[in-house]
N, C-alpha and C positions, 0 to 999 in steps of 0.2 A: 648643730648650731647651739646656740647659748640656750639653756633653761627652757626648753620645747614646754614644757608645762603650762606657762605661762604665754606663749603665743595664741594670740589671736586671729583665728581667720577671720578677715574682714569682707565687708558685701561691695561686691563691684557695683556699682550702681546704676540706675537707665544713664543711657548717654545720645542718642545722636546729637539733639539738637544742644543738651547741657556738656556734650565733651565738645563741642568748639567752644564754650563759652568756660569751660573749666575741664584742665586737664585730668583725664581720670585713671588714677591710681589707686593702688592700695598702700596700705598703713601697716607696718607689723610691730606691734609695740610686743619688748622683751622685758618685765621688772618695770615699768614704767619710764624703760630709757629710749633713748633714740637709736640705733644701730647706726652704725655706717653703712651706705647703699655697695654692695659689693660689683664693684667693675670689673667686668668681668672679659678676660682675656683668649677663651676659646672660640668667642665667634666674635663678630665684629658688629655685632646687631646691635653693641653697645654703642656704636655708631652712627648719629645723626648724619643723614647730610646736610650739607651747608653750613652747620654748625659744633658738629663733631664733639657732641656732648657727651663725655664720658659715664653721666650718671643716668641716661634715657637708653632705655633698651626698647625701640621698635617692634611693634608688633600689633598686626592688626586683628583685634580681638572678634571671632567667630559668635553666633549666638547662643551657639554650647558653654561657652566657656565661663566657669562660675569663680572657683575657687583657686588660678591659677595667677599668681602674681605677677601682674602688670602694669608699666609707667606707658604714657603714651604724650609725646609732644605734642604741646597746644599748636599742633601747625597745620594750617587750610592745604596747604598739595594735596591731603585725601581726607574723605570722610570715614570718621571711624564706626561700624558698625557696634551698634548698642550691647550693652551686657549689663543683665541686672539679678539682683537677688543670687543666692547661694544653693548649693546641691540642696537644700533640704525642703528650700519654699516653692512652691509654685507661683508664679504670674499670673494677674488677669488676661496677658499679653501671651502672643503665640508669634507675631510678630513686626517687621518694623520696617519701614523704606524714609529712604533720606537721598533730596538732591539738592545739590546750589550749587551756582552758576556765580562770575565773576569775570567781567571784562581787561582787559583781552587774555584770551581764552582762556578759563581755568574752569575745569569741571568733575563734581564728585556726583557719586550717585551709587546707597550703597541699598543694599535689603535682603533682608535675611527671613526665614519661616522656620518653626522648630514643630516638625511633623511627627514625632511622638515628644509630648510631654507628660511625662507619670514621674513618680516620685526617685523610682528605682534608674525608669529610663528615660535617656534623651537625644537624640537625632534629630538633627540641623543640620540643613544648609544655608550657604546664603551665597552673596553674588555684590560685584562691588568692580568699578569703574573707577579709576583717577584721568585725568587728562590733563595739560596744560600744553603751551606753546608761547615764547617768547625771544627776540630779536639782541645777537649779543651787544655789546656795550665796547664803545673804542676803549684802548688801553695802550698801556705801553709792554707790552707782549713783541715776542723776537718776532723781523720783520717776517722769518718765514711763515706766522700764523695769520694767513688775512680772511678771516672769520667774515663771511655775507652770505648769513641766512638766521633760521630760527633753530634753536633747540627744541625738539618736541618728543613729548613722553606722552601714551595713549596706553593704557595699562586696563587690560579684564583679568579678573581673576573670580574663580569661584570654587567652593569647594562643600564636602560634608563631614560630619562626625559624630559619631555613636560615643556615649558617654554611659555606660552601665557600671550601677552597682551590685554584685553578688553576695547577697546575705547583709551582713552588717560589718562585717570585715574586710572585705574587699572590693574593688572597684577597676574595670576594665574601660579603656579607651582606644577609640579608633578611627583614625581622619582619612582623605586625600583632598588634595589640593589643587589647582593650577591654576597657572598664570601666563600671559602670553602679554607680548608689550612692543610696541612698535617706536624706534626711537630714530632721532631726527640730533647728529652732531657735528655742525658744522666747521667744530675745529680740526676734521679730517677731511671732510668731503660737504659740500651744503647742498651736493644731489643723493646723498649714501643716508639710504635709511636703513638701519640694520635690525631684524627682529629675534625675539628672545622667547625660547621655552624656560617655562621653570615648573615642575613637577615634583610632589610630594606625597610620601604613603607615610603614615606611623601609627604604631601601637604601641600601649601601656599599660601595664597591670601592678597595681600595689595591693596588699594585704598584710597580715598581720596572724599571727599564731600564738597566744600565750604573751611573755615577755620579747617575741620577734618581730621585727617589722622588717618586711622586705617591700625590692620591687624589681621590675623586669621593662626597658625600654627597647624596641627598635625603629629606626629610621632608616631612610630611603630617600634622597633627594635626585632628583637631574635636572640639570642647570646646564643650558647649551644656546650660544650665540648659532644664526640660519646663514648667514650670508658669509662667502669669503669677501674680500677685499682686493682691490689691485692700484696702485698707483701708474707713474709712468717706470717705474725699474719694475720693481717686485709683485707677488701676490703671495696674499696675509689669507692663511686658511683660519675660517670661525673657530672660536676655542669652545669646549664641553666638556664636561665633566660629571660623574657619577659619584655619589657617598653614602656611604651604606652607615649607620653607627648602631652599636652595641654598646645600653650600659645596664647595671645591675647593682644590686645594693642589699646590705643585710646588717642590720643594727639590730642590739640587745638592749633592752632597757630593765635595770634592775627591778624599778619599781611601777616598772608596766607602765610606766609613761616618757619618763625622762632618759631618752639612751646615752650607756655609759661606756658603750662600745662601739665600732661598723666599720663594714670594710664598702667601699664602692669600687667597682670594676669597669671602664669602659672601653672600648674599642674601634677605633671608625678609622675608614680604610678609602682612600679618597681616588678614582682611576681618572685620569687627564688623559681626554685625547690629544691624538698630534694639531698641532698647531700652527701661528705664528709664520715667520718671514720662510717663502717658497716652502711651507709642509716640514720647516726642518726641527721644530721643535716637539718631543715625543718622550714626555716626562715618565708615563706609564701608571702606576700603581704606586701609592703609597701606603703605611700606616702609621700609624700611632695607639699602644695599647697601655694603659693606665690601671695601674692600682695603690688608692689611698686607704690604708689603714689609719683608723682615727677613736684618739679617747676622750671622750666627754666629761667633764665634773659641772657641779653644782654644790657650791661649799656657800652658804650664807649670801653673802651681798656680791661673790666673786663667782663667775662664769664662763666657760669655753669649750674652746675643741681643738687639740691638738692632732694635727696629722701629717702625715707625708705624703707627696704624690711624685710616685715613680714613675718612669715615663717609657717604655720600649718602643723602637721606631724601626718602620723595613720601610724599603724602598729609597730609592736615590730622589735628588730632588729633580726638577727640571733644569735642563743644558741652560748654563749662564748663570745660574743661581750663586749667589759670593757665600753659599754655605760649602766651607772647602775639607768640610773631617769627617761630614757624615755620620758621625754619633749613633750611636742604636741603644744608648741608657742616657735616660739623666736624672736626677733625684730633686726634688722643690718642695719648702715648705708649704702646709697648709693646715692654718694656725690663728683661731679669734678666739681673743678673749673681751672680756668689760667688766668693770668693778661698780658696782652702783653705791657707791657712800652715802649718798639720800635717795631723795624719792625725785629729789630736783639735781642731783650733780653725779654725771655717771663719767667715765674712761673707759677706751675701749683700744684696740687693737688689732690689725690684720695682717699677716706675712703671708703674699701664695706666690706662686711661677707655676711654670709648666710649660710643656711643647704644644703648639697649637699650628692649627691648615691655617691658610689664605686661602678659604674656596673664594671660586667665581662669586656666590652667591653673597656671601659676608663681604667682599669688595666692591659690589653693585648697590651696599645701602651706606658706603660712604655716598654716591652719585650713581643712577643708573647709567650714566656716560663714561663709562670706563673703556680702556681700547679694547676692543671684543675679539684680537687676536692673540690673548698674550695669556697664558697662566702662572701661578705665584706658588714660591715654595713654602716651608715650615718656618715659622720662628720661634723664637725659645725666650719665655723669660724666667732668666735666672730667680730674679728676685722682686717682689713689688710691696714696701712695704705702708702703712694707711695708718695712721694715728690720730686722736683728737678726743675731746671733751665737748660734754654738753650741759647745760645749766638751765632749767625752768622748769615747766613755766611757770611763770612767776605774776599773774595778772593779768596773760595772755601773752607775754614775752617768752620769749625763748632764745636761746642761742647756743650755736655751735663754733668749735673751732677746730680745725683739722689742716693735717700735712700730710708728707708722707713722700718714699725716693721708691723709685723702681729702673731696673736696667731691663733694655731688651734688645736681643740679637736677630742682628734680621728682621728686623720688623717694615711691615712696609709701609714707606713715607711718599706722599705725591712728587712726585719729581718734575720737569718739564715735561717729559714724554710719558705720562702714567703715574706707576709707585715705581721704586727702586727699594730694595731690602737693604735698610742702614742699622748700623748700633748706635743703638740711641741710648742715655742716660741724662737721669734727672728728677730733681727734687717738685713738688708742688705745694702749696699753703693757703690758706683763706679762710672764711671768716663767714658765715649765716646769722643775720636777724629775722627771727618771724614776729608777726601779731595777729593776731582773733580777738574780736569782739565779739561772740557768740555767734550767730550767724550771718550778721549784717556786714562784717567788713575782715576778708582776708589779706593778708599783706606780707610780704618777703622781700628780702635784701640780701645778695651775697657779693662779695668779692674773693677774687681766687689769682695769686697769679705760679708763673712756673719758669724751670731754666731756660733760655733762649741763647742765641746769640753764636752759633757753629753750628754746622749737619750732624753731631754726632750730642748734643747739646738741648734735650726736649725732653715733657715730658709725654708718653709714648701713647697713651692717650688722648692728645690734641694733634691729630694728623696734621693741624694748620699749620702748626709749632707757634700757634700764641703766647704771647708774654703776658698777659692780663686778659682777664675774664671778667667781666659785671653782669648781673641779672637782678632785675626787681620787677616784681607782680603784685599788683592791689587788685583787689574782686570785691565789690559792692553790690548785695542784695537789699535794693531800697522798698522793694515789694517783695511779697513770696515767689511771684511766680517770675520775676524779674533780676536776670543777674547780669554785670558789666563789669568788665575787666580791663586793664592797661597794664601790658608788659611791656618790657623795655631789656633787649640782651647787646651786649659789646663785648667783640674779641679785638684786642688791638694789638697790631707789629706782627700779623700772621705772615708767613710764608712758606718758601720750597728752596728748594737747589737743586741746578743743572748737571749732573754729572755725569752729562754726555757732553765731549770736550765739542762735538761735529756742529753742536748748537747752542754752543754759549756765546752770550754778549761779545765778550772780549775769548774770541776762539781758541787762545791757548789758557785759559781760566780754567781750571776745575773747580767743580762746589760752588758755584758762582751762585749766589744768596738773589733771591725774585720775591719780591713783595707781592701778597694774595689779595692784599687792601681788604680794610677792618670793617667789621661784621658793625653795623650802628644798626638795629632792627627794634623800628618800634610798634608794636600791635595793638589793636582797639577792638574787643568783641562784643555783642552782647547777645543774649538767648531770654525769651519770652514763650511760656507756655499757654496758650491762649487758653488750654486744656489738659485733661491728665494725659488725652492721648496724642495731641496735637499742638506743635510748635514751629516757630520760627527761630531764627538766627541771623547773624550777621558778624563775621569778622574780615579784618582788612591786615593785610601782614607788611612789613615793613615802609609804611607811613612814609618815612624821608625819603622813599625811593633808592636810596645805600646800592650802589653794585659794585660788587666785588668776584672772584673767582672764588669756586667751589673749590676745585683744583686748578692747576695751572689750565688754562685754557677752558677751560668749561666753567661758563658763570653761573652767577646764581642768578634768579628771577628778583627782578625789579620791585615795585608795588603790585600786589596779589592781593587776593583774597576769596570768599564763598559768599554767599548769601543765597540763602533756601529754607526749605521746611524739609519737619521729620513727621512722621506719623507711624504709632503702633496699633496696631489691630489683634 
């Protein structure tokens, strides 16, 4: 990345009760510029549901976890467990539990314990709850879908992770995971509850020798739907799936800091069982194996990293897939730079692609209501490219402006019946104002919009295929220990297309264009600490009540929200 030198690792900070009341992120300032947030196209995790936010990357932060850069949406569906302070400080704190409740049904309840805490070492678990349950919404949805019941998601998950550093050089990491989740979709069935294993192992090791820095990751996921399915013809056997990944890394830095060379290596190998309509779908084994060699400079006020990433691929896809050449190379830029001309006006640049999975698991955090008989093949993007300038601040102003076109093959877009894998192409643009008043008053404004108007016509990051995008947040701290917020987010002109001719409107139509109905989501939160260790909260999530489809047929939740307390010990 740009000028490592100058990167700041920043401190995640306490959060139960202050991350519903302010979303908690980190900051990585380069030269005092703002980077572009890189969207990221190998997993899908840059994918909200409901709002399919390109620039949020999900992720429920463990209480190990210090130095490991994450965004987390201001949204009550779950509580985020707490993470505070950096590998180097100790906490008064060992640990933390958080619940609130919200009529009709919404419930988190999350708590973590970090049972060695030493400088060197750290092991944590914790443990965390989501639920909710809500009643669809009439529509004008094809007459076949007559939706009469609730949607219902009842999610545990817990897990542990050892976090060691050896010496002063290196640093070893080691987690597992799980989750189990019991879901209720009534746009298949309003008696079919279908249950989900989701299981995870991983380890990591970085260090460093001289002028080398290396590192070594493995992973292990299994993600597997319980139940088959039957209608009155067919029976849909549960889809599962296995991913193993391998990646590796090894950069040279001339001057012991700043690397001016590296190659990264990775390899992940995705096995689908058989599936789908009567047992007959039986994709097998796939892979994808990667290597990006890449060169660094740092020349004055100019910065980057130029690389390539090559892409080797085995295995076929799954029966049905419209990937029809099967490819086993492809080559994609991957290429940032930024010019910083002051200290207030920088430019910057991004070109990547690559081959990427649809697992189960990256399609379940567009909506856990995905159809649980069906698995997804590879898509490719050729090219994605990200430009823009930023200028401040200037008084507490700041502003960005940014574009940028990306194609992608296969990619999968919600269709009437699921996703279907389309070629999508398209441009995107838009505009960010921030403001700070020191601590008393935060504030943001952005407008975005993007290509619309065909199935092959989007950009590829907005599964809705919105045409315009608005978000603005104001956070008011009128006491210390008192913070209140008001967001407001709008997608408008979202949609899908039918391209199953068996269920379209007008039956000999193909691509027949369905409106998703527009995202108006307005939130009110606030958080009070009565104490350093003890606090309340309360947020309420989309105020006007707005229902719209997540995807075709699976809505979103109406007015929500939490209200609870956190406490650390």
């Amino acid at each position: 990345m740009v000028n490592i030198r100058y990167i700041l690792t920043c401190a995640l900070v306490f959060a139960t009760a202050s991350a519903q009341a302010k979303d908690l992120k980190t900051e990585i300032t380069v030269d005092r510029t703002v980077v572009p947030v890189e969207r990221q196209a190998s997993r899908l995790g840059s994918v909200m549901p409901e709002l399919y936010s390109p620039v949020i990357r999900h992720k429920a932060l463990g209480l190990y976890e210090y130095g490991d850069a994450s965004e987390i949406l201001p949204s009550i569906s779950r509580l985020e467990p707490m993470n505070y302070g950096d590998t180097l400080t100790l906490t008064p704190y060992r640990g933390y539990a958080s619940i609130g409740y919200f009529p009709a049904f919404n419930l988190g309840a999350s708590a973590g314990y970090r049972i060695v805490n030493k400088a060197a070492t750290r092991l944590g678990a914790w443990f965390q709850y989501d639920g909710y349950s809500y009643k669809d919404f009439k529509s004008d949805r094809h007459e076949y879908i007559k939706n009469d019941g609730n949607f219902k998601n009842n999610t545990v998950a817990l897990g542990v992770h050892l976090d060691q550093r050896v010496g002063s050089a290196s640093r070893v990491s080691a987690g597992v995971t799980y989750s189990f989740a019991a879901l209720t979709n009534p746009f298949y069935d309003k008696d079919f509850t279908q249950n989900r294993n989701d299981f995870a192992v991983n380890a990591a090791w970085w260090s460093r020798a001289g002028k080398f820095n290396y590192h070594v990751n493995v992973d292990f996921d299994r993600f597997a739907f319980t139940k088959d399915f039957s209608d009155e013809v067919y029976r849909y056997k549960a889809a599962g799936e296995s991913l193993l990944g391998f990646k590796a890394g090894l950069a040279y830095a001339a001057d012991g800091v700043t690397p001016a060379w590296g190659l990264e290596v990775a390899a992940d190998f995705l096995n689908q069982s058989a599936c789908g309509q009567n047992y007959t779908e039986k994709p097998g084994t796939q892979g994808i194996i990667s290597l990006t060699p890449y060169y660094a400079f740092n020349v004055g006020k100019f910065h980057g990293r130029v690389g390539l990433k090559v892409d080797f691929m085995t295995g076929k896809e799954k029966a049905g897939s419209s990937v029809g050449d099967y490819k086993t190379l492809r080559v994609a830029p991957d290429v940032l730079v930024d010019y910083n001309a002051t200290s207030q006006f920088a430019v910057f640049a991004r070109v990547t692609g690559g081959e990427n999975f649809n697992s189960l698991r990256s399609m379940s955090q567009i909506t856990p209501f995905i159809p649980s008989w069906e698995h997804y093949g590879r898509s490719n993007i050729p090219v994605a490219v990200d430009a823009g300038f930023n200028i401040g601040p200037f008084k507490g102003f700041a502003a960005s402006f940014f574009g940028g076109y990306a194609v992608a093959n296969d990619w999968m877009m919600p269709d009437i019946d699921g996703f279907e894998a389309d070629d999508v192409k398209g441009w995107h643009i838009g505009v960010r104002f921030d403001y700070s008043y020191g601590s008393l008053i935060e504030a943001s404004a952005s407008v975005e919009t993007a290509a619309s108007g065909d199935i092959d016509k989007a950009y590829y990051l907005w599964r809705d295929r919105a045409k315009w995008v608005a978000n603005a947040t104001v956070t008011v701290r009128p006491v210390d220990k008192l913070s209140i917020g008001l967001d407001y987010r709008l997608r408008a002109l979202r949609n899908c297309y039918d391209n199953n001719d068996y269920y379209s409107v007008a039956s000999v139509v193909h691509d027949y264009d369905i409106s998703l109905g527009n995202v108006s989501d307005l939130s009110l939160e606030a958080g009070y600490a009565i104490t350093d260790a003890f606090s309340v909260f309360a947020r309420g999530e989309n105020l006007l009540n707005r229902r719209y489809d997540i995807i075709y047929g699976v809505a979103a939740q109406g007015l929500k929200g939490l209200v609870g307390v956190s406490l650390k010990f």
